[in-house]
N, C-alpha and C positions, 0 to 999 in steps of 0.2 A: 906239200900243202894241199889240202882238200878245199874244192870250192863248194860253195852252197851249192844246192839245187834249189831251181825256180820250174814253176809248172808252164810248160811250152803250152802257146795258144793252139789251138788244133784249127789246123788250115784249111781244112773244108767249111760247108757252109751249116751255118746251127739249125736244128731242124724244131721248125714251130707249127702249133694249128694255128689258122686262119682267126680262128677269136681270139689268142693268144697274142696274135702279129696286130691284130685292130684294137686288142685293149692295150698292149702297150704304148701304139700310137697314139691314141686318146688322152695315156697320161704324159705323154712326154708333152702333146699341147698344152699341159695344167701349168706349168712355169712363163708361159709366154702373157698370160692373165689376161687382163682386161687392157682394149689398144685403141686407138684415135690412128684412124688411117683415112687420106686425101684420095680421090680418085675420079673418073668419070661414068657414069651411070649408064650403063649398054644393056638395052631389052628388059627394062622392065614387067612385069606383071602381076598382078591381082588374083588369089583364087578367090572364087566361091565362100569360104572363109571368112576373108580379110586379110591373111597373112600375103605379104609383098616380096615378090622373088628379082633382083636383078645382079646381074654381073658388073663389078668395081673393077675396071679396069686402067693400065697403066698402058706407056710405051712398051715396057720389058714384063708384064706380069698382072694376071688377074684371078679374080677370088669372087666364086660367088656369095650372094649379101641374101642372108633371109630376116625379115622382121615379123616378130611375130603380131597377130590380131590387137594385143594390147600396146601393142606399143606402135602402131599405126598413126596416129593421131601426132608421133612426132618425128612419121619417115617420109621424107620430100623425095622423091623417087622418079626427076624427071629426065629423060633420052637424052645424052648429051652435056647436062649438067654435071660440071664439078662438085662434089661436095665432099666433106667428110662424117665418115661413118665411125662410129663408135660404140666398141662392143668389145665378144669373146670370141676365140676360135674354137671350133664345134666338128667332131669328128663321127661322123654317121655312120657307124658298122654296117647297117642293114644296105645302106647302097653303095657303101666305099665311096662316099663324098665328104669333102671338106670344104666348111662352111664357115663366115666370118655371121653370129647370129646379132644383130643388130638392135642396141639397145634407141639408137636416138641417128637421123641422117637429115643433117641441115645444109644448105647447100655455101658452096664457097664464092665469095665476090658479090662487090655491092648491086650488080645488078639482079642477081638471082636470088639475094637477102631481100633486096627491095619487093621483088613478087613475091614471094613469099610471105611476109607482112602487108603485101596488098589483100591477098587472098583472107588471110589470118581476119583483118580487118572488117571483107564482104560478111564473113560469116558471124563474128560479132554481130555487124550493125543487123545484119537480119533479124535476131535474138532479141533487136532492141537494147544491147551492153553500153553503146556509145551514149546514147539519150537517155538514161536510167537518169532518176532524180539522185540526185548529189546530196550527201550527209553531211552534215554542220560539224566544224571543228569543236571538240567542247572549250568551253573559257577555262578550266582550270580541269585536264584533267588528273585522275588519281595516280594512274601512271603510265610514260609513257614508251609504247616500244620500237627499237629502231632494230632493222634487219640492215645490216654492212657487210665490208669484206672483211678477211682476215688480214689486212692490210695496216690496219686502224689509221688512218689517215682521216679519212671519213668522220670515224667514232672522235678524233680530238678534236675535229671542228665542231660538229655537237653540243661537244661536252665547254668547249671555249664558249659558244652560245648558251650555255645554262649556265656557265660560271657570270655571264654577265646578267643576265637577263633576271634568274632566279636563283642561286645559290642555292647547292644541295637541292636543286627540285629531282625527283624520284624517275629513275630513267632505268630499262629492263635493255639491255643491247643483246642483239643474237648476231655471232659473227659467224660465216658462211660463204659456200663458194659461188661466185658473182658471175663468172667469166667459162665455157667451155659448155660443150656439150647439153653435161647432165648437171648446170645450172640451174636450169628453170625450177628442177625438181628441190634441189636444196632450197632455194628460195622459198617454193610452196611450203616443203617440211617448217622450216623459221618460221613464218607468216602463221603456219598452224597452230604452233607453240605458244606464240605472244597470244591468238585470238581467245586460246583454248585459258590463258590465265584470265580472269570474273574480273579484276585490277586495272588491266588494262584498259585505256579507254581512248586509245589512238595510236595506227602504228606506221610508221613510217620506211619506206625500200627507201635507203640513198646509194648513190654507187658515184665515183667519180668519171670523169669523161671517160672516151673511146669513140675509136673505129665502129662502123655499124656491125660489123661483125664479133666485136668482142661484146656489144648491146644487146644484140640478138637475145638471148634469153629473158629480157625485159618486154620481149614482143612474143612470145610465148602463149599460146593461145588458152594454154592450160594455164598457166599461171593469170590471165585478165580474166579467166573464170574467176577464179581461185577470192583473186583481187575482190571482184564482182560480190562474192558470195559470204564475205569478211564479216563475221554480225558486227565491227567497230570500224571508224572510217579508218580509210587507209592514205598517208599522204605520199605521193610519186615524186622522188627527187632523183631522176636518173641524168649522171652527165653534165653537159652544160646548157646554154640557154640552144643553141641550133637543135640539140640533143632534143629525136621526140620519137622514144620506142611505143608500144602498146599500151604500156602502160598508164604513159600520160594521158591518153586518153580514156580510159577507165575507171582511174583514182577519183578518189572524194576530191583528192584536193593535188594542182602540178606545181611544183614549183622549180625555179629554174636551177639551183643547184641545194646541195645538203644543209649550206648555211643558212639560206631561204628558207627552208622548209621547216628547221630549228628553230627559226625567229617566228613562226607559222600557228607551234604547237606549242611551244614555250611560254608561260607568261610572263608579261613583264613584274616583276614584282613591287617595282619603284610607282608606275602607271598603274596601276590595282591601289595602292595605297593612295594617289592622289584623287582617284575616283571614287573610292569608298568615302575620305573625307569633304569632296565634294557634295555625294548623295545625302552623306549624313546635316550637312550646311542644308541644302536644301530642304531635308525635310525638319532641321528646326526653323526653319524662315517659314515654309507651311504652317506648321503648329503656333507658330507665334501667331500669323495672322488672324488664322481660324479665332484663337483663343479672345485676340482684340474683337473682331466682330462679333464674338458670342458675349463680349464686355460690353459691346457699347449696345447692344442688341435687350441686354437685362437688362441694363442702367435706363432705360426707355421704357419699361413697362411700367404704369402707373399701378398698385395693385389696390389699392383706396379704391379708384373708381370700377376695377377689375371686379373688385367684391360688390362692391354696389349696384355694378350692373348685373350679375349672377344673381341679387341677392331679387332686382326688381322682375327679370326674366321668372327667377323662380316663384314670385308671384304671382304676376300672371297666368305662369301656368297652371298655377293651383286654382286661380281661379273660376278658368277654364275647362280645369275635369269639374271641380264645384255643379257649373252648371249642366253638366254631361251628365252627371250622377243625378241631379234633381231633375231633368227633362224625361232619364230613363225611369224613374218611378212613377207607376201611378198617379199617387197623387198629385206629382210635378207637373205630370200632363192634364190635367184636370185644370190647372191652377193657369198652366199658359194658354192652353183655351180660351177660359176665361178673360186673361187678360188682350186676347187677341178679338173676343167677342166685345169688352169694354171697349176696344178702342175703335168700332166701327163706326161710324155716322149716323146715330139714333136717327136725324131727322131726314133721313136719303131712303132711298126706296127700300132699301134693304132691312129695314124694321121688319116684312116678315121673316128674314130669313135670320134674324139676328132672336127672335123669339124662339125660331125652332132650333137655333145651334143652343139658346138656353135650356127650353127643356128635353131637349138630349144630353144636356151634361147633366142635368139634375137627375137623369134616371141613370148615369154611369157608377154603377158599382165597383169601386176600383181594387176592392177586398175579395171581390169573387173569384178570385185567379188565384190568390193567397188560401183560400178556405179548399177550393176543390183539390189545389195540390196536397193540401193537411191530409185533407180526408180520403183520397187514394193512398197515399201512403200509407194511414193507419192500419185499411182495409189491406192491404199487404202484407205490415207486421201479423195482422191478427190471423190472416191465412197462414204465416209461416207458423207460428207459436202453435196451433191447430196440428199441423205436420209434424210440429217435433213432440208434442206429448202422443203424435198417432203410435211415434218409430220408439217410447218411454220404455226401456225394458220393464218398470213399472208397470204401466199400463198393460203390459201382456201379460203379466205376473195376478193381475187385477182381475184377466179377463178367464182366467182359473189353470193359467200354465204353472211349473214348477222349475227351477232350476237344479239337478242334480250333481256332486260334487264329491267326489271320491277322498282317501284321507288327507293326500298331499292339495289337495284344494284344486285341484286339476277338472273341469266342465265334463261330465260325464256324458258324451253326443251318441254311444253305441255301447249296448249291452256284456256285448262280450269284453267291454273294458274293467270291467268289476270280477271276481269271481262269488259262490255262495257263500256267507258267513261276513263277507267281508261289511264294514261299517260304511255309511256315507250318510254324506251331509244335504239335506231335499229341505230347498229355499222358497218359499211360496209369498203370497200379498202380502202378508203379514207372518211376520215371524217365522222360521226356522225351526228342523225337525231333527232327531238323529235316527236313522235307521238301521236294521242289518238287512242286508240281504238275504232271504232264502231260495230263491231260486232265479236262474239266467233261461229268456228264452230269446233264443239268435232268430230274426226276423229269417 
């Protein structure tokens, strides 16, 4: 019996280049992926850059940690602190180094959580984030949205608040990851989604309790930007009532758990309907009263004497211009003179002066004002009527001009508009000629 042959491994060592040997390292680190590794932070530093270099070390084992420039903002990088670092493993041919590159390093335990959200805080309040004025819940809005976990625990307590409150009221839920690392970022992405829908008109982060450390992304410095910068308000339901991440302090609006926050944005629809019929009571009790006052307000005006007194007003007043019209004419002045002269004291000294205010009225011509205007004005017309038979095409026609007229009736103003032979028509004072042309001379 023949056995198979198999190909014997060659027992020496396989002979590779140097790029050869670094690229296949690089891919053999592709299966180990993206890793959440615990450690302590030994020799930190900063270049020139921004990117942050320090050593994650263990009892048995350490790895250096680079973070690059953008992702600074969420690498806590202090001597001695535990934290965990989350990221990819990064194999650098040019210096034959192995790197863990660091997406996100938050530190571990609540007292190092706790500084860190102190700091997180200074730099808010400096910004002014903490004391921004607060947006108003709307009373009814159009819709509204909730960021949760994918837990749904959350989302049915919610939704048990709108089954009582408002049935079927219009709710947009984005469920997402609440807890780890690169939380804060999914959070931000949701929150962008609801903000980004025109509909939306209130959105709400609920998360159930925890540890500070599983909260931690709720204190998130990027994310109470984020919060901050919301064009619709945003209501904070993180946790329980002890429960008080960054974000409580941030939001439009805190409230101490998810159920809270539901009864918050939610309307009541029973309370809407007792209030509208309320408003509507009140303003028929308004209208009625107006209506009585404006009843007993008519029923009071007498209009019999209404008219009578209008009627005797407007005689008075008529009689009134009366004498206005008869003082401004002449002869009205003439006449109250007179009677201002009759009523002096014939037998008081003032006899002479009462003789001379008489014949001063007697030589008052009160028609001389009426005649001189006549007679300017005539002497005007009779100037213009003078002017206009001056400019008479007549009158020039008179004074031995002629008007020339080619066949189409066209005013013949220049010579060379005719030729020799041609006919026209020559208009003078009296009566009209027909002519020909025999000769053109051009001036």
């Amino acid at each position: 019996m023949t056995l198979p042959m198999f190909p014997v491994a060659p027992s020496g060592p396989r002979t590779v280049t140097l790029v050869r040997l670094a690229g296949e390292i690089a891919r053999s680190l592709a299966p180990v992926g993206r890793v959440s590794v615990e450690g302590e932070v030994y020799r930190p530093t900063r270049t020139g850059g921004g990117r942050i270099y320090f050593t994650l070390r263990d009892r048995a084992a350490q790895m250096t940690v680079t973070c690059p420039q953008g992702r600074a903002a969420r690498c806590r990088a202090i001597a001695g602190e535990r934290v965990c670092v989350v990221g990819a493993v990064s194999w650098i041919s040019e210096r034959g180094d192995l790197q863990l590159v660091a997406e996100a390093v938050t530190p571990v335990g609540d007292g190092a959580v706790a500084a860190m959200i102190a700091e997180a805080r200074r730099r808010l309040e400096v910004d002014g984030l903490l004391d921004r004025p607060r947006r108003s819940i709307p009373l009814l809005p159009r819709l509204i949205g909730v960021v949760c976990g994918a837990d749904s625990a959350v989302r049915k307590d919610i939704e048990s608040v709108v089954a009582a409150r408002f049935p079927g009221y219009p709710l947009r839920v984005v469920e997402t990851f609440l807890s780890g690392p690169s939380a804060a970022l999914s959070i931000m992405d949701a929150l962008a989604r609801l903000a980004a829908d025109d509909e939306v008109d209130v959105i709400v982060l609920a998360r159930g309790g925890g540890d500070a450390t599983q909260l931690l992304p709720f204190s998130d410095e990027e994310l109470c930007r984020a919060v901050c910068d919301c064009p619709v308000p945003v209501v904070s339901a993180i946790g329980h009532e002890g429960d008080r991440p960054l974000c409580d302090e941030v939001a439009d609006l805190r409230c101490a758990t998810p159920l809270a926050a539901a009864a918050a944005v939610v309307p009541d629809r029973q309370a809407l309907r007792l209030s509208l019929a309320a408003r509507r009571a009140t303003a028929a009790a308004a209208f009625e009263r107006h209506t009585e006052v404006a009843a007993r307000r008519l029923a009071a005006i007498d209009t019999g004497r209404a008219v009578r007194q209008g009627a005797g007003l407007a005689g008075a007043r008529l009689d009134r211009l009366g004498d206005r019209l008869s003082w401004v004419h002449p002869r009205g002045r003439a006449e109250e003179a007179s009677r201002r002269l009759a009523s002096i004291d014939r037998h008081g000294p003032a006899e002479r002066a009462v003789a001379t205010g008489r014949a001063r009225l007697g030589a008052l011509e009160w028609r001389r004002g009426v005649h001189d205007r006549v007679a300017r004005a005539e002497g005007r017309l009779e100037a213009d009527a003078r002017h206009l038979q001056a400019l008479s095409p007549q009158r020039v026609l008179e004074r031995g001009y002629a008007v020339a007229r080619d066949a189409a009736g066209g005013v013949i103003r220049q010579a060379d508009q005719v030729a020799p032979g041609a006919l026209i028509d020559v208009q003078v004072a009296a009566g009209r000629m027909r002519a020909r042309v025999e000769q053109v001379v051009s001036v």
